[in-house]
C-alpha positions in Angstrom: 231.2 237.7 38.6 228.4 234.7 38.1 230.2 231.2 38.5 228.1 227.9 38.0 229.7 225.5 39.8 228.6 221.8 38.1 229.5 218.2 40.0 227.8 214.8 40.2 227.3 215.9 44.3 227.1 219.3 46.9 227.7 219.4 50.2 228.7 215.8 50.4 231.2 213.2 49.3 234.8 214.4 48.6 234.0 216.4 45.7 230.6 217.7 47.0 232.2 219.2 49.8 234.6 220.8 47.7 232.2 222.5 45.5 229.6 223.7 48.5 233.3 225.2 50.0 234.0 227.1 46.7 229.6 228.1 46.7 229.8 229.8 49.8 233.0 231.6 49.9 232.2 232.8 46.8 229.3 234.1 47.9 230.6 235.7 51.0 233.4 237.6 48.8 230.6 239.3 46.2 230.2 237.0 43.8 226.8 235.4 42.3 227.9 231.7 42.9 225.4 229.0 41.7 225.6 225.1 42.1 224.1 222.4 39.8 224.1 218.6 40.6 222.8 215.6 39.7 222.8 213.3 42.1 222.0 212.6 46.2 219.8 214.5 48.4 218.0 217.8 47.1 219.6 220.4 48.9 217.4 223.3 49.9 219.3 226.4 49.9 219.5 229.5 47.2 221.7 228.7 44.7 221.8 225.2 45.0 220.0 223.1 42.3 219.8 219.6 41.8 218.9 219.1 37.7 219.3 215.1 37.8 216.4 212.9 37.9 217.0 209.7 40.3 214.9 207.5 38.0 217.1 208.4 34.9 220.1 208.3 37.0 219.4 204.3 37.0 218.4 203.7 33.8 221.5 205.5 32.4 223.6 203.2 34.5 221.8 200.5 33.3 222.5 201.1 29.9 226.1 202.1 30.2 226.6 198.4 31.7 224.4 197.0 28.7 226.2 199.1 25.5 229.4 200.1 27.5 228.6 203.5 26.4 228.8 206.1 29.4 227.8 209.6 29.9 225.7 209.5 26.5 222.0 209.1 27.8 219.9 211.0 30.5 218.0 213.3 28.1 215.7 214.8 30.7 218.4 215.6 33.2 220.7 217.2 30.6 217.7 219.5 29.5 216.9 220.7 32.7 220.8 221.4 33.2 221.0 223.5 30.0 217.6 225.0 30.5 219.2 226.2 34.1 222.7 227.7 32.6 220.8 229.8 30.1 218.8 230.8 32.8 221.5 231.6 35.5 223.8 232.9 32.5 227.3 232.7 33.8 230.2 234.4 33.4 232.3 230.9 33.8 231.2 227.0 34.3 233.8 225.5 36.5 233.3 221.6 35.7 233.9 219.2 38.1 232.9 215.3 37.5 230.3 214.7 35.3 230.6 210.7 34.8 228.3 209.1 37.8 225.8 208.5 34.8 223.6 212.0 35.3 224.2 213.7 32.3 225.5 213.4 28.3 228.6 214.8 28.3 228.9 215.6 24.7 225.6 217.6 24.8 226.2 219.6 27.6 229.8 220.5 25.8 228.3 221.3 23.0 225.8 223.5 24.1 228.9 225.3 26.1 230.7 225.4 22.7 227.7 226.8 21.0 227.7 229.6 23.4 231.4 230.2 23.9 231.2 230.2 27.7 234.1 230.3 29.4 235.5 226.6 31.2 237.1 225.9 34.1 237.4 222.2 34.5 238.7 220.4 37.8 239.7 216.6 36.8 239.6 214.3 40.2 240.1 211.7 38.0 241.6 210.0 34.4 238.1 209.5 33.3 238.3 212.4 30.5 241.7 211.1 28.9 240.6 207.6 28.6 237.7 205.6 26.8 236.0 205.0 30.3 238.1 204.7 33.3 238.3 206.5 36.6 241.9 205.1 37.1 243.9 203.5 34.2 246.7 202.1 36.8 249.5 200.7 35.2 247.3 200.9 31.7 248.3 203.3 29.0 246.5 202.4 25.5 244.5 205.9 26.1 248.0 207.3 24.7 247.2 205.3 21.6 243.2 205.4 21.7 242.3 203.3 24.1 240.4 199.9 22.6 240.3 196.0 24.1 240.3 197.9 28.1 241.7 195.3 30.7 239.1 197.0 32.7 235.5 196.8 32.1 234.3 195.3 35.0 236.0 198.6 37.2 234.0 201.5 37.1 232.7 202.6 34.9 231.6 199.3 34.5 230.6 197.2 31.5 229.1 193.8 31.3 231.3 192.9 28.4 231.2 195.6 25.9 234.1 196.9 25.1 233.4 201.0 23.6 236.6 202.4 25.2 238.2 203.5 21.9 234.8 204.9 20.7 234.0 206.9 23.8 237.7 208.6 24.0 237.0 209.6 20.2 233.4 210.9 21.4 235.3 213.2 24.0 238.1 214.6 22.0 235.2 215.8 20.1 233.4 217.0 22.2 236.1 218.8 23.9 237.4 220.2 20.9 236.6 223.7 20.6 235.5 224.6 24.3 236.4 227.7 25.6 238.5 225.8 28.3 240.5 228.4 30.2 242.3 226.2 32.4 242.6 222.2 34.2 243.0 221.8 37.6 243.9 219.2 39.0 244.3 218.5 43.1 247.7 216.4 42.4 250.7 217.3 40.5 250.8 213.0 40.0 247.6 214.0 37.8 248.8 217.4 36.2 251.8 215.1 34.9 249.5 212.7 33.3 247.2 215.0 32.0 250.3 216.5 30.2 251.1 213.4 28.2 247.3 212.8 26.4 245.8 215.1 24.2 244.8 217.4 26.3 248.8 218.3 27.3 248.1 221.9 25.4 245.7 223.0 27.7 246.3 225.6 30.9 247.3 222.7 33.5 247.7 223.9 36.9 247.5 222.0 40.5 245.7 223.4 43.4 245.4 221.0 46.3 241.8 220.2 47.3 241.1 222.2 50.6 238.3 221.8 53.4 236.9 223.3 56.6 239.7 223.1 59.2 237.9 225.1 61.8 234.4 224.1 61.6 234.4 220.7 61.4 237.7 219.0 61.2 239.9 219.7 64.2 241.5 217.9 66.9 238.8 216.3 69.0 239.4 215.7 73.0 239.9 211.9 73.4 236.3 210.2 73.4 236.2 207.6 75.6 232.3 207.0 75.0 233.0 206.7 71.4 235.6 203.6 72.2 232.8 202.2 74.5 230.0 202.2 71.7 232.3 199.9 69.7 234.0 197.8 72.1 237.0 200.0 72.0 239.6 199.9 75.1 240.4 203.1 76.4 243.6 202.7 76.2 244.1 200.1 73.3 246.1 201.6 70.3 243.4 202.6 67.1 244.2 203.0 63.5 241.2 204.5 61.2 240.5 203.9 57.8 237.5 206.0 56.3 236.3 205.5 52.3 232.7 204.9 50.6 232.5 201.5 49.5 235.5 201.0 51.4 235.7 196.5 50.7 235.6 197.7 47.3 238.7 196.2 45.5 239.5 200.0 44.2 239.5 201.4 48.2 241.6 198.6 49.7 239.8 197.6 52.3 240.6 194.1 52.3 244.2 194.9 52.5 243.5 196.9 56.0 241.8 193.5 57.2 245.0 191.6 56.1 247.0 193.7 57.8 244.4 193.9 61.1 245.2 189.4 60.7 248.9 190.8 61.5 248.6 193.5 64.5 246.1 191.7 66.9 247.2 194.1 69.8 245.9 197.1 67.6 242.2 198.2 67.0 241.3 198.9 63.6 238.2 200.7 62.7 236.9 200.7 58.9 234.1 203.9 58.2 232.3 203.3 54.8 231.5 199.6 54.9 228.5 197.9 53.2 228.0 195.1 55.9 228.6 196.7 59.3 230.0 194.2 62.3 232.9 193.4 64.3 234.9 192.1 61.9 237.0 190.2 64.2 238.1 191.0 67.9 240.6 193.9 66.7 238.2 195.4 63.7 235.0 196.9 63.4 233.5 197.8 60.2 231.1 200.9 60.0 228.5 202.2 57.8 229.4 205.4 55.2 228.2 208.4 57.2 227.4 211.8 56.4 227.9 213.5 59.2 230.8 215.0 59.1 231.2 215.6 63.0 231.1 211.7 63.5 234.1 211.0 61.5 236.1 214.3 62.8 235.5 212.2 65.8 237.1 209.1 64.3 240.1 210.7 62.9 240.7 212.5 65.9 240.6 209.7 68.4 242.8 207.6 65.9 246.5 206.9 66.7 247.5 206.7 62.7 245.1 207.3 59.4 245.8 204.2 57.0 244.4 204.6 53.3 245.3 201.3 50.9 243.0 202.5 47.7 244.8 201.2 44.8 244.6 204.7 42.8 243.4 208.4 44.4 243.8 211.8 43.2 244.1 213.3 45.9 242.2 212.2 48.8 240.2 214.1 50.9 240.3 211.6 53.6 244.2 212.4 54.2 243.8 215.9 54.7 240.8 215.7 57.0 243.1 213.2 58.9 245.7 215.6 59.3 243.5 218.6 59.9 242.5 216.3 63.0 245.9 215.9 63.9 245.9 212.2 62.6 249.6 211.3 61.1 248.9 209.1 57.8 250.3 205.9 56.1 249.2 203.9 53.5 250.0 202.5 50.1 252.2 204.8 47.6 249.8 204.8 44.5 249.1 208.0 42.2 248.6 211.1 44.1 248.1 209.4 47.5 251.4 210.4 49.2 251.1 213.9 47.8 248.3 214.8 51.1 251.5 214.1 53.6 254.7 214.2 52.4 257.6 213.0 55.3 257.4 213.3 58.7 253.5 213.5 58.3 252.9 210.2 56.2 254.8 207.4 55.7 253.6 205.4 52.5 255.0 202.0 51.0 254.9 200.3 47.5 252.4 198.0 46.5 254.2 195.1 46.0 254.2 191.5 47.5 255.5 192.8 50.9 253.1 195.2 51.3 251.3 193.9 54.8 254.7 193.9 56.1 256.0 196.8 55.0 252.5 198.1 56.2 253.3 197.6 59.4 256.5 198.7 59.9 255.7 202.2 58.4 252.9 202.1 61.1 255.6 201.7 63.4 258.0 204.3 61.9 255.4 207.2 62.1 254.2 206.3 65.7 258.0 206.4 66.7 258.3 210.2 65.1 256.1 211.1 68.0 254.3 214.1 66.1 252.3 216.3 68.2 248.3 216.9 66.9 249.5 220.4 66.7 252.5 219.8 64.5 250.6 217.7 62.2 247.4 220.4 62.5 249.9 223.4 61.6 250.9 221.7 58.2 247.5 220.5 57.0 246.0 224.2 58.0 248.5 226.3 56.4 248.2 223.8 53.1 244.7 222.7 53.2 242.4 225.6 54.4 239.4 226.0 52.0 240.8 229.4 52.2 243.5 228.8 50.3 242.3 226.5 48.2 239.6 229.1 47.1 242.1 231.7 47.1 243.8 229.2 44.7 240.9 229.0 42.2 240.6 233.1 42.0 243.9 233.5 40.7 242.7 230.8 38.1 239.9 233.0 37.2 242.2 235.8 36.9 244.9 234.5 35.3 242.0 233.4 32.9 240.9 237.6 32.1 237.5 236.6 34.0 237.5 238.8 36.7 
């Protein structure tokens, strides 16, 4: 069985790590297992090829900001990713996301038309049922076509030009007639959504994203020289919050430091920050990392996981979290509170009590007194990359491709 796995990233960022997870165990069970990506640090291992051009990379987000027409340029980048399926000649393309401005979308679907190859298609994201959002929120003209979109400034930005009704038409199209075999989606907040746009005919399934529990995210021993590095007491109590771009208005960071204003007893450190400081004497801000060990660390040494994005999927942050034996809480939007339903997470509405109610439901999951173990055995038995890859095979089954 030869599977091209295609994302914007490998090996790193949410999705990345997914799709190296899938690469490799892939590979260990028989298969010929091939990534292609457009974007971050070429990656030099077999079967992992990076078709995007950096350059075009920026000019294509240029130009989606100027015309407000995304995923419709980078030529170059698209070439060398068609040149390299026809090369690789797969049985399947599992798609994951393909609108970080690396690639035209409706030539790479029509080329996969052209040749009747069978689609897989993992959606972490709205972005293929509306004009040009990641999240909608609370908006729903993509049931009607989309057209005057409250939000061109979010990504994927605009600078003022609205092409949201003319970019959903561009991807019916261009979805229209693949060979898609099945959507996945990580949430079953996102299945249900799927289901309602015009894509609710398709082969919808959920299979929760999954990562290395053994490996890399674990409990931790308590690190008292990782406190001292930051100013940290040994014994002062430590909530963690972990996102790229994390003061972004999307990832909610600014609502952590609201709520940080209201606990001054508690430490609160924030991985992913542009501008890295001591934020004030109970909050530290830290630059995104890559290594993967680093934050294990973090998770593990934190009393309580806090994510306040205004929309996820389904993030990966959560599970890591809990895979570190880190109890969760945060703000109930989308499929957030899906990574650790009760006694794991506690999560709260977004509404104009939020800080408060932010802090009590820190408070209410200290007081359950969950062991790391406890919390370990659930995200383990849920969240292994074995079972999420486990998962995807009986996709590709269920599908008559194996």
């Amino acid at each position: 069985m030869k599977i091209l796995l295609i994302d914007v990233n490998c090996k790193y960022s949410s999705t990345g790590k997914i799709v190296y997870d899938l690469h490799r165990r892939l590979l260990a069970d028989g298969h010929e297992s091939s990534v292609a990506y457009g974007r971050g640090d070429v990656i030099d291992e077999p079967g992992i090829y990076k078709f995007g051009i950096d350059s075009e990379t920026k000019v294509h987000a240029l130009l989606a900001r100027i015309t407000g027409r995304n995923g419709c340029f980078s030529p170059k980048s698209t070439r060398n990713l068609i040149e390299y399926i026809k090369e690789f000649k797969p049985d399947i393309v599992h798609i994951h996301e393909l609108h970080a401005y690396f690639v035209n979308i409706s030539e790479l679907l029509e080329f996969l038309k052209q040749q009747q190859i069978p689609v897989v298609w993992t959606f972490h994201c709205e972005y293929m049922y509306t004009g040009k959002c990641g999240f909608a929120y609370e908006c729903q003209k993509y049931k009607e076509g989309c057209g005057k979109c409250p939000y061109l400034r979010e990504y994927v930005s605009s600078f003022g030009i609205d092409k949201s009704a003319q970019l959903l038409k561009k991807k019916k199209a261009a979805i229209a007639g693949l060979n898609l075999k099945a959507i996945v989606t990580p949430s079953k907040w996102l299945a249900d959504k799927t289901r309602e746009t015009y894509l609710g005919d398709n082969n919808i399934q959920v299979i929760h994203n999954g990562i290395d529990t053994d490996g890399i995210f674990y409990p931790r021993p308590k690190d008292d020289d990782l406190r001292k590095q930051f100013g940290i007491q040994p014994d002062a109590r430590l909530i963690l919050a972990v996102a790229p771009n994390i003061m972004d208005v999307r990832k909610g960071g600014q609502t952590v430091l609201e709520l940080a204003d209201t606990m001054p007893d508690t430490q609160f450190v924030l991985v992913g920050a542009d501008e890295t400081k001591r934020h004030s004497e109970n909050v530290q801000l830290i630059a995104r990392t890559k290594n993967q060990d680093e934050l294990a660390r973090w998770y593990s040494e934190a009393d309580l996981f806090i994510i306040c994005s205004k929309a996820e999927n389904f993030p990966t942050t959560c599970i890591e979290a809990l895979c570190c034996g880190t109890a969760v809480v945060g703000i109930d939007a989308c499929g957030t509170k899906e990574t650790a339903p009760e006694p794991y997470g506690t999560f709260v509405p977004n509404d104009a009590q939020v800080i408060s109610s932010l802090s009590q439901a820190c408070d209410t999951q200290l007081a359950r007194a969950l062991t790391s173990e406890e919390i370990r055995t659930f995200a383990v038995t849920h969240y292994d990359n074995a079972v999420m890859y486990n998962s995807y095979l009986n996709v590709y089954n269920s599908c008559g491709l194996i």
